[in-house]
C-alpha positions in Angstrom: 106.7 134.4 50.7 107.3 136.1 47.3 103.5 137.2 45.7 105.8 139.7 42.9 104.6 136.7 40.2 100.7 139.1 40.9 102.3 142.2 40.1 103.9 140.4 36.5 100.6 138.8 36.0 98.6 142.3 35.8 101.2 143.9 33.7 100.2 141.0 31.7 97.1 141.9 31.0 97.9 144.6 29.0 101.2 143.7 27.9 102.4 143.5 23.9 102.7 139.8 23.9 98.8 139.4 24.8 98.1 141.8 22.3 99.4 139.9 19.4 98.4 136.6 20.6 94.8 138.3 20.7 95.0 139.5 17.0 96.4 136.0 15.5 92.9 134.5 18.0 90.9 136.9 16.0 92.3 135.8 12.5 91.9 132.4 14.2 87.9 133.6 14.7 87.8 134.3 11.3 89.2 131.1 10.4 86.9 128.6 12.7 84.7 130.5 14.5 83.0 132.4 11.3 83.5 130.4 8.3 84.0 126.4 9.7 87.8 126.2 8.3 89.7 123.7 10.8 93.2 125.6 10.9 96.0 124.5 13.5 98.4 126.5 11.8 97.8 129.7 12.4 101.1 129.6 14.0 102.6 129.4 10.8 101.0 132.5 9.7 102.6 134.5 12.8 105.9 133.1 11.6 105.9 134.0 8.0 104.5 137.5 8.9 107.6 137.8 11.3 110.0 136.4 9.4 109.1 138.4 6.2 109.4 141.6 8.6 113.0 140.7 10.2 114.7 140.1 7.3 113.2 143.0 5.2 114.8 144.8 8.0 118.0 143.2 8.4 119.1 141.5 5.7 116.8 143.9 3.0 117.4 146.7 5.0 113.9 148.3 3.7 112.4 150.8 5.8 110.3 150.4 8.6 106.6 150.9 6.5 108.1 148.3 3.3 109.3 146.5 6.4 105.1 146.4 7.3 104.3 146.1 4.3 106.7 142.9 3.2 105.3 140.9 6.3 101.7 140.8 5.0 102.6 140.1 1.6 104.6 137.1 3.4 101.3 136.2 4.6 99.2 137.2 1.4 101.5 134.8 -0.1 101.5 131.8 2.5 97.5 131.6 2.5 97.4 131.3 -1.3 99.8 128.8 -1.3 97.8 126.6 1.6 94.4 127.4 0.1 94.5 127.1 -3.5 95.4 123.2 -3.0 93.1 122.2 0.3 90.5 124.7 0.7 88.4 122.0 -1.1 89.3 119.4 1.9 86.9 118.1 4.2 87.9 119.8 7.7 89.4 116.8 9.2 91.9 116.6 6.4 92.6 120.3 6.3 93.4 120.0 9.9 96.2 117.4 9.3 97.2 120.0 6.5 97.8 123.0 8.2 99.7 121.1 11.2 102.0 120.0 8.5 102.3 123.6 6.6 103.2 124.7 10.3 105.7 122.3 10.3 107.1 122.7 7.2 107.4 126.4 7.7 109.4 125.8 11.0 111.7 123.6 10.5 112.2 125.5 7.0 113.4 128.7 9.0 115.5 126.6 11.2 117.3 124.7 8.2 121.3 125.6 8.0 121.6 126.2 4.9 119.3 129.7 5.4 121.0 130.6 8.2 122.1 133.3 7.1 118.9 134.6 6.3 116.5 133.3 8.5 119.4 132.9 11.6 118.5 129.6 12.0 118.2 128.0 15.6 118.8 131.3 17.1 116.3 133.1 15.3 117.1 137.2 14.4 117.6 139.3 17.7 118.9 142.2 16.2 117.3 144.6 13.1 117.7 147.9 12.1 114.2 149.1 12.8 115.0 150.5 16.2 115.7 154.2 15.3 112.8 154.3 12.8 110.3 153.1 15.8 111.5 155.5 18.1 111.3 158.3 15.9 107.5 157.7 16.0 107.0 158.2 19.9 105.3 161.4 20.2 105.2 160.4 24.2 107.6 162.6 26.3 109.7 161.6 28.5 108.6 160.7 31.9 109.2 164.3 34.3 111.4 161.6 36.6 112.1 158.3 37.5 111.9 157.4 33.9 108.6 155.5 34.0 105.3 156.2 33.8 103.5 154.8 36.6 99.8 153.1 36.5 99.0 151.7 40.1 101.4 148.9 40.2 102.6 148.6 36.7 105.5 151.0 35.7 106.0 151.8 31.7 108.9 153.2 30.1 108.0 155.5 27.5 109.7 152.7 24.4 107.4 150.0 26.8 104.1 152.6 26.3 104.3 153.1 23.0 104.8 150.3 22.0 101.7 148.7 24.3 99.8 151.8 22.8 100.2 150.6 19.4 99.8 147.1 19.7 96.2 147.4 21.4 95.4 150.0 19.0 95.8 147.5 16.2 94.3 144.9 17.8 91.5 147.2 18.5 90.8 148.1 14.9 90.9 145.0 13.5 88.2 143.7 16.2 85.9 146.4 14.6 86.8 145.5 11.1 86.2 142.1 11.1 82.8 143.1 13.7 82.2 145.4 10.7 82.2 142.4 8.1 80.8 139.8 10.0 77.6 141.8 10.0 78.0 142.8 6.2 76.8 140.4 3.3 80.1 138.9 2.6 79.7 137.9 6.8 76.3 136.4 6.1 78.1 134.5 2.8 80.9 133.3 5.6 78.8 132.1 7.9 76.7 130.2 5.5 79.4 128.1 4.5 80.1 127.2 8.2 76.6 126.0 8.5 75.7 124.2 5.3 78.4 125.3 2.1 76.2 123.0 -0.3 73.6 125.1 0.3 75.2 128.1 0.3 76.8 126.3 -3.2 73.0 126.0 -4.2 72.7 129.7 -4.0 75.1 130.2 -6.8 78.1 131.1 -4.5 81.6 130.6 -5.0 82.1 128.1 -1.8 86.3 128.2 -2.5 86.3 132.0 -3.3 84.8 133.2 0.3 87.0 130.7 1.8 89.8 131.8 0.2 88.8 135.3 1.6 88.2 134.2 4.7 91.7 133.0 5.0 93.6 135.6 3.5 91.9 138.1 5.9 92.6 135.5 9.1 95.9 134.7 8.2 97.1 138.4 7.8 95.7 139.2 11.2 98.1 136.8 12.2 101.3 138.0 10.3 100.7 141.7 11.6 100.3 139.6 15.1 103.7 137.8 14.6 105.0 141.0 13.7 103.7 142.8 16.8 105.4 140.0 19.0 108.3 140.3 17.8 109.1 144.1 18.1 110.1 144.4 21.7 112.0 141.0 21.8 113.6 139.7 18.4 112.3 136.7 16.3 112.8 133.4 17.8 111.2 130.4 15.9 109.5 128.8 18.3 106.9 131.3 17.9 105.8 128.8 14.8 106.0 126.0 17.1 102.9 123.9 18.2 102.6 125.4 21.5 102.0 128.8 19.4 98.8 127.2 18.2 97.9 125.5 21.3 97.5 128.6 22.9 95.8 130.1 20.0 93.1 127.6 20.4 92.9 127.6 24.1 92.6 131.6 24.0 90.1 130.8 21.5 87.8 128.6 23.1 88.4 130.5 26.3 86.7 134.0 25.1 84.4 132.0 22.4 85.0 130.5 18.8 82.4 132.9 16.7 82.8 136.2 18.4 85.5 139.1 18.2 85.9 140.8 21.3 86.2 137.4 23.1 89.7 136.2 21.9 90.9 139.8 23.1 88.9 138.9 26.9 90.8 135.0 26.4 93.8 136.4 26.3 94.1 138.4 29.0 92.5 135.9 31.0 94.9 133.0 29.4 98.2 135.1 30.2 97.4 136.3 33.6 96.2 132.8 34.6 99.3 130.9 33.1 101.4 133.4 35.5 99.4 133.2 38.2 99.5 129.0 38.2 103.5 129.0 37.0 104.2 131.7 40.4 102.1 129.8 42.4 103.7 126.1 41.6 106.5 127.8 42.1 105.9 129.6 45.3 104.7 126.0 46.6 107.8 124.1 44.7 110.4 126.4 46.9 108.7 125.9 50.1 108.8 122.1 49.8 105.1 121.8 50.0 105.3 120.1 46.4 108.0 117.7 46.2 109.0 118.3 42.4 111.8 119.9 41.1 111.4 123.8 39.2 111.9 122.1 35.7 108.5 120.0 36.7 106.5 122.9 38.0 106.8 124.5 35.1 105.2 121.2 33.4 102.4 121.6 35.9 101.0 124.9 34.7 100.5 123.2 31.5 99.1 120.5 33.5 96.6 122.6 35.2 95.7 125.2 32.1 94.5 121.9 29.6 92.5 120.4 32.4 90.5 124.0 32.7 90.4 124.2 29.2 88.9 120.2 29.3 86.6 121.4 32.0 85.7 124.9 29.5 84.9 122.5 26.3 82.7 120.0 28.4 80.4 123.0 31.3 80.8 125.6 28.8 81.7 125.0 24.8 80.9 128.7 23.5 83.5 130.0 25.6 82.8 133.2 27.9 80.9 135.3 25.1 80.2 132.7 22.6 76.5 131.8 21.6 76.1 128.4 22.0 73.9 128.0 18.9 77.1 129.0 16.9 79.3 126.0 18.4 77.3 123.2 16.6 77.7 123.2 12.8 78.5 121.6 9.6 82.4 120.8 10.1 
């Protein structure tokens, strides 16, 4: 029997992908877990912050930092535009909003007629960052074999650096929004998740934190779309609704109000949607399930929402949260 799908499963663990998904969860923290706002469109924000990035790149052709720089002004941009009209939504509705935004901003990169600029179905595979990136490895190359070698997981030195960086954001922004959580404009944030009319009582400006609070969530997420799509290319589906669906799940996994939890989730969330998709498999090609490949791959899904139904019913903080912080005034 073939157990390679382990080996891909721990490089996983540390691999860029889980990095960015683990910023976006934080933004997502910010978003829910601190300050009470019901988003399920933080895909969108990933998108727009990749998006802006790819085509200052390659249709722009701005350098690499205006590159940076142009994707969180995307997302800058994209929160203002969501918040100024339904920050003042009750969260139920503000749910349904950001679904649609999500939507909206999908199916807006995939139209035709922006083809040209957004490259439509096939998304933008190719932009002239490559040369600008590399310049910035300061890792030498390997002595032989051309990888550097970690127990079982084998880097090249592009694959290092850029796993270097990635984590290294993600890892900053944990302590900034740690740092800010604790500070008086935290307290502010988590007032309004428990009670905003009090918190309105006390002469705050309810819409202005929120507003914040968004802004800061939503631009974790652009520099996570941007992050994701560095070593691959922009496809759209990363604004799709199984972009947020993971969010969430990584989410409640590693604990709604906490920081270093949605870094723990997803980890945990990656490696354990490999391990279930090699195992269905390894069981589909021995005949010992009697489904086809195409439905084993619907059976990870499958088996990853009924943990996360079991997670939500034995366990609602998630693996860090406190769950004092999982009841409040939605």
């Amino acid at each position: 029997m073939d157990f390679s799908f382990i080996s891909q499963a721990l490089s996983q663990l540390f691999a860029p992908d889980t990095a960015a998904y683990a910023l976006a969860t934080i933004g997502l923290a910010v978003h829910f877990g601190y300050t009470g706002l019901m988003n399920f469109g933080q895909s969108a924000f990933m998108a727009v912050g990749a998006y802006f990035f790819a085509i200052g790149a390659r249709t722009l052709n701005m350098p690499l930092p205006l590159c940076l720089l142009f994707g969180v002004l995307g997302a800058v941009v994209f929160a203002l535009l969501l918040g100024i009209p339904t920050l003042r939504l009750r969260a139920d509705y503000l749910s349904m909003v950001t679904i649609a935004a999500a939507e909206i901003v999908r199916y807006v990169a995939i139209t035709p007629e922006l083809t040209p600029l957004t490259g439509g179905q096939g998304g933008l595979t190719s932009f002239d960052y490559g040369n600008a990136w590399a310049a910035l490895n300061p890792i030498p190359a390997p002595a032989s074999g051309g990888f550097y070698t970690f127990g079982p997981l084998s880097y090249s030195r592009d694959d290092l650096f850029n796993l270097i960086v990635c984590w290294a954001v993600v890892i900053v922004a944990a302590v900034l929004v740690w740092a800010l959580m604790r500070s008086p404009w935290g307290r502010v944030v988590r007032g309004i998740r428990e009670d905003e009319d009090a918190v309105r009582a006390l002469g705050k400006n309810v819409f202005s934190y929120k507003m914040q609070a968004l802004v800061l969530g939503g631009v974790l997420a652009g520099v996570a779309g941007m992050l994701y799509i560095m070593p691959k290319g922009l496809n759209p589906d990363i604004g799709g609704t199984q972009t947020t669906f993971f969010l969430w799940t990584i989410l409640f996994l590693g604990g709604a109000a906490t920081v270093f939890g949605p870094i723990i989730g997803s980890m945990i969330f990656w490696f354990t949607l490999i391990v279930t998709d090699g195992v269905v498999s390894l069981l589909t090609t021995s005949n010992i399930l009697p489904i086809s490949g195409i439905q084993g791959g619907q059976i990870r899904f499958i088996l990853v929402g009924l943990g996360l139904m079991a997670l939500v019913i034995f366990r609602p903080q998630g693996i860090f949260g406190n769950k004092a912080e999982t009841y409040f005034n939605g």
